[in-house]
C-alpha positions in Angstrom: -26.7 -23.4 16.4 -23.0 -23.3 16.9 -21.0 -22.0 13.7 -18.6 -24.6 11.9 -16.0 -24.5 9.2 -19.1 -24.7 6.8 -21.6 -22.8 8.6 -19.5 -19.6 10.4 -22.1 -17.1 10.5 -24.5 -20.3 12.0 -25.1 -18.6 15.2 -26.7 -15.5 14.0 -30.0 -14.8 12.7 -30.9 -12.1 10.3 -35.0 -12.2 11.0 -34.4 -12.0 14.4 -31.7 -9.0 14.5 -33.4 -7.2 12.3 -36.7 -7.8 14.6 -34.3 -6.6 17.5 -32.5 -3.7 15.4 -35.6 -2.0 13.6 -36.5 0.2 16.7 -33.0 1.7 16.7 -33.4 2.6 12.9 -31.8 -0.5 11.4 -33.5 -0.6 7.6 -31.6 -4.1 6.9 -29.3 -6.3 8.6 -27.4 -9.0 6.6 -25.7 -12.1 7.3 -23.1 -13.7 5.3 -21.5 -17.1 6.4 -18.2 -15.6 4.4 -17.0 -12.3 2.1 -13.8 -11.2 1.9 -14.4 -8.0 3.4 -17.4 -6.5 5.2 -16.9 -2.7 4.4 -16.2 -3.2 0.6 -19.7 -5.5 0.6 -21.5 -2.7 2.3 -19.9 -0.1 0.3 -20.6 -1.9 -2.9 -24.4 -2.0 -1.8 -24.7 1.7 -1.1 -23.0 2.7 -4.3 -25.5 1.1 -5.7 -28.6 2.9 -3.5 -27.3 6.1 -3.4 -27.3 5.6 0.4 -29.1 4.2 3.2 -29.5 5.0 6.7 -28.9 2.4 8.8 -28.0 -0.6 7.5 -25.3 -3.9 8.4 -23.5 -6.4 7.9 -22.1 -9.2 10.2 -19.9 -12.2 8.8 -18.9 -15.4 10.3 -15.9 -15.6 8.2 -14.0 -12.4 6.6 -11.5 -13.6 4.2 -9.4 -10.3 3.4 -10.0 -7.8 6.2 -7.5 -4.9 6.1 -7.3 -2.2 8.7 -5.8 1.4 8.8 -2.3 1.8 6.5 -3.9 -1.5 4.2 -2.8 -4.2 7.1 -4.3 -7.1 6.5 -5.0 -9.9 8.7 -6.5 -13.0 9.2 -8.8 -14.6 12.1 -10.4 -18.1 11.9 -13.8 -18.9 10.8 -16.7 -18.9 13.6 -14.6 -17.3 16.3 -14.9 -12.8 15.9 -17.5 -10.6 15.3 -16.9 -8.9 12.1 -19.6 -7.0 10.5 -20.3 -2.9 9.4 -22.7 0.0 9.7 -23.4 1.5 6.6 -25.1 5.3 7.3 -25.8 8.7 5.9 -25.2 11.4 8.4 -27.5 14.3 8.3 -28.6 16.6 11.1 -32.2 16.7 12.4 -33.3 19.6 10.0 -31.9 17.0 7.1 -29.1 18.4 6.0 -25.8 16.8 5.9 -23.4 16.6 9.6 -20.8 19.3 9.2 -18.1 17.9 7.0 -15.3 18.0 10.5 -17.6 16.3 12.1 -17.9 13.0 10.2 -14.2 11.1 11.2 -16.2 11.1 14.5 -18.2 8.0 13.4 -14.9 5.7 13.8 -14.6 6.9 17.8 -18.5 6.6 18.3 -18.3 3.0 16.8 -15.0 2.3 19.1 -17.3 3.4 21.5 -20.2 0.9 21.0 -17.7 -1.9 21.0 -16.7 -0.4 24.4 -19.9 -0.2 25.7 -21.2 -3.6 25.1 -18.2 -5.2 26.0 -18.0 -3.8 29.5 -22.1 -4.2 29.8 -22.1 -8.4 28.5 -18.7 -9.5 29.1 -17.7 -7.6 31.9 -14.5 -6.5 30.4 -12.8 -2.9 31.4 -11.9 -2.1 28.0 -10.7 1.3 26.6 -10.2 2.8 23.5 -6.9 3.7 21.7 -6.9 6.7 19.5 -7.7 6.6 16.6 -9.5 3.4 16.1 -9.2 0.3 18.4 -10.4 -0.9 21.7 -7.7 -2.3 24.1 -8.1 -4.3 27.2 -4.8 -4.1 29.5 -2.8 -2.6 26.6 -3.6 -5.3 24.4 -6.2 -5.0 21.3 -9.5 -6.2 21.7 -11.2 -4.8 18.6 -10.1 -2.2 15.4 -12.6 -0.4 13.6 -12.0 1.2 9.9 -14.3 3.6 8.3 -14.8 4.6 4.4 -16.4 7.5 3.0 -18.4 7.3 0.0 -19.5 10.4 -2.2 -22.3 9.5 -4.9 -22.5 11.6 -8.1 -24.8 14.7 -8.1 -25.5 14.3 -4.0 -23.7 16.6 -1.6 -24.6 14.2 1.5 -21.7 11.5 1.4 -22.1 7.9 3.2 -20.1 6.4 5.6 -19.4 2.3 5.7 -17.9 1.9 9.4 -16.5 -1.9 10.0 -15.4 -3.5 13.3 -13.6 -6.8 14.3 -13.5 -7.4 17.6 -11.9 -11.1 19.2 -14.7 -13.0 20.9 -13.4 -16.6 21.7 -10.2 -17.6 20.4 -7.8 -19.3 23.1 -4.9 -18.3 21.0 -3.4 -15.0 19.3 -0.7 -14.9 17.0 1.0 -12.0 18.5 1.5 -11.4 22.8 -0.2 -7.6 21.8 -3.8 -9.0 20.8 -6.4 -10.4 23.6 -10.1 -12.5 23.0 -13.3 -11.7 25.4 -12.4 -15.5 26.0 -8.9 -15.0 27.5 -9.8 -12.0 29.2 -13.3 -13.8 30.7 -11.3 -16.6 31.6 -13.7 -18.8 31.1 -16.8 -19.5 27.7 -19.9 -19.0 30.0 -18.6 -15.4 30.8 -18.2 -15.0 26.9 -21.6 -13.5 25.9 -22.9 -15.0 22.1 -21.8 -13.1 19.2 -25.5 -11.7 18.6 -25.7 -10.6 21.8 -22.4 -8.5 21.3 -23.8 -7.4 18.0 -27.0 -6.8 18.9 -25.9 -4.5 21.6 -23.0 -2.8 19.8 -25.5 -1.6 17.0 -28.2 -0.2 19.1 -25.5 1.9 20.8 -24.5 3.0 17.9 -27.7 3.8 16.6 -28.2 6.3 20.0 -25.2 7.8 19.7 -25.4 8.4 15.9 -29.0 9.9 16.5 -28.1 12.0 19.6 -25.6 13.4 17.7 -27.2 13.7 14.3 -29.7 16.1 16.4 -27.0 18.5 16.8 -23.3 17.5 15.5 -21.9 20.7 17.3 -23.7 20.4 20.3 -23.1 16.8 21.2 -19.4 17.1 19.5 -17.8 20.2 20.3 -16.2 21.3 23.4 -18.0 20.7 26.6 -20.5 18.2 24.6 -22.0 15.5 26.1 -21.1 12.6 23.4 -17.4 14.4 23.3 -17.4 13.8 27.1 -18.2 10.2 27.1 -15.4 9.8 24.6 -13.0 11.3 26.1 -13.1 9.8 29.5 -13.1 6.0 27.7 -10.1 7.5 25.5 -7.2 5.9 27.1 -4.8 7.7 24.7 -5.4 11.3 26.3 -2.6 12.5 29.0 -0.2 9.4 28.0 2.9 10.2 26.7 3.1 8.4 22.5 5.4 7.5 20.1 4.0 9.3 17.0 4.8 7.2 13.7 4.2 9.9 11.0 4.1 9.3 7.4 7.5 10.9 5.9 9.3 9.8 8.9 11.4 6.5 9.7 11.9 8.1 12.9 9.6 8.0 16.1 8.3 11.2 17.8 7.5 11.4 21.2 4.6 13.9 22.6 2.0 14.0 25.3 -1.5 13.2 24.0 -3.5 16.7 25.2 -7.4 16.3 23.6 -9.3 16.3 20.8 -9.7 18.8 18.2 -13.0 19.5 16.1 -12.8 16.7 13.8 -11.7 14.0 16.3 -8.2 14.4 16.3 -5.7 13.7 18.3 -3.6 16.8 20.1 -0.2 16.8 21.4 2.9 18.6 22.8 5.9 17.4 21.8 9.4 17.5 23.7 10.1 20.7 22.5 6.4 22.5 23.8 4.8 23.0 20.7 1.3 21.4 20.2 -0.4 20.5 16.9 -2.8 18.3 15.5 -2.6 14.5 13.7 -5.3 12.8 12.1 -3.2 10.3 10.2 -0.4 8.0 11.5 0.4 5.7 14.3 0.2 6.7 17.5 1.9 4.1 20.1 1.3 4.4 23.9 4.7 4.2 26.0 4.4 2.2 28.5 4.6 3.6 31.9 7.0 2.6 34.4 6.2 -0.7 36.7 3.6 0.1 39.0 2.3 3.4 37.9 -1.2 4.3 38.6 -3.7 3.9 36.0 -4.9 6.1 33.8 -7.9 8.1 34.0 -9.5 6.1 30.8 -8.4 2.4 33.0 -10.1 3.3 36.0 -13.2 4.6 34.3 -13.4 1.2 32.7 -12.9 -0.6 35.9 -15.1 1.6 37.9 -17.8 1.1 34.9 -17.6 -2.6 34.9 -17.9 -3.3 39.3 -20.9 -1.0 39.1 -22.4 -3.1 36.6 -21.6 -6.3 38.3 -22.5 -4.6 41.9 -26.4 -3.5 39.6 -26.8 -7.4 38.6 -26.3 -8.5 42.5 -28.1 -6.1 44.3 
């Protein structure tokens, strides 16, 4: 069933995600035709559970999402895929990730989107530091995460929310794009369970690969940190760093990664040093300059896939 102003969240079904999802570790999945934000539902629901591990939520309709800084925005009924991944991190041995390595969840979910996009749609997108997915510069998808302590528990949960364009024709601002604008065409636009379905089971692999052993997957020379880094199309471009306190633009060289996901530079002057809160804006390189490492992987991703489905 297609979703209507009525009916937004018509297209998905909770029995059969949840049939889909329970292998990957998914304890619920709900689906709301309309709430005005997905992460304060979820995070209402495990206040009141003391924490689950893993559960969702997809909406056809989000009435008040916000993103990073409290921006707010608005997107038509029926047309994104917005919906959040409430979990509990703890290692294998049961005891809670390493406190650093927690703000990893929001680039291992800009990840999944990443993923599943390139695998259904065919899409060479990328992801921006610290927490959206870009095709061709332009934003795909943004992803926001919450942390939630309960009383008398040292293992915290996290609520970790995406919306990501699927089929709008039209964006209120030249900087945002639509798997339908970047398909070209709605039979290359895969359905929004599809994209949900296979956003959350990545999730769910990369959340238990790492959860095995946070240090190992996400400290230096780890696997997970690898794949990261080489969709990270934020790394060796030079950025305009909007800082909180300032009115005026820095510019630096985005080096790495540090331990707890964020971002290194050098600025101007040589000096490196670590942010993990502001905005980060990518300069745009000169007219025909080659494309960055992060581009190519996409594109190089995306043709072997397409080459895998001819052969």
């Amino acid at each position: 069933m297609d979703p209507t102003a009525l009916e937004p969240a018509a297209d998905f079904h909770a029995d059969q995600l949840q049939a889909e999802l329970t292998d990957s570790g998914f304890t619920s999945v709900t689906v709301l035709d309309q709430v005005e934000s997905t992460n304060v539902w979820l995070a209402d629901q495990v206040r009141q559970t003391g924490g689950t591990d893993l559960s969702a939520v997809v909406t056809g309709f989000q009435s008040a999402g916000k993103g990073r800084l409290d921006r707010h925005w608005f997107t038509p009924p029926g047309v994104a895929l917005t919906f959040s991944v409430a979990c509990t991190p703890r290692t294998a041995a049961g005891v809670p990730w390493p406190v650093e390595y927690v703000p990893w969840l929001t680039l291992l979910m800009a990840h999944s989107v990443t993923h599943a996009v390139r695998g259904t749609a065919r899409v060479p997108a990328v992801i921006k530091w610290p927490n959206d997915v870009l095709v061709d510069s332009r934003k795909l998808c943004g992803v926001l995460a919450t942390l939630i302590n309960h009383p008398g528990s040292s293992v915290p949960s996290a609520v970790v929310g995406a919306g990501l364009n699927v089929s709008q024709r039209h964006l209120p601002i030249p900087t945002a794009t639509s798997l339908r604008l970047e398909a070209g065409n709605d039979a290359a636009v895969p359905d929004r369970q599809t994209l949900l379905t296979e956003i959350l089971r990545e999730f769910a692999r990369c959340y238990h690969l790492v959860s095995q052993d946070p240090g190992a997957a996400l400290g230096p020379g780890g696997d997970m940190r690898a794949v990261l880094e080489s969709e990270l199309d934020t790394l060796g471009r030079r950025v305009a760093l909007h800082l909180p306190g300032s009115t005026v633009p820095e510019q630096a060289v985005a080096e790495g990664l540090g331990t707890s996901g964020e971002l290194i530079v050098r600025g101007d002057q040589g000096t490196a040093r670590a942010l993990s809160a502001g905005d980060v804006v990518h300069v745009r390189p000169a007219p025909g300059a080659a494309r960055t490492a992060a581009e190519q992987c996409a594109l190089d991703d995306v043709a072997r896939i397409t080459a895998g489905e001819r052969a």
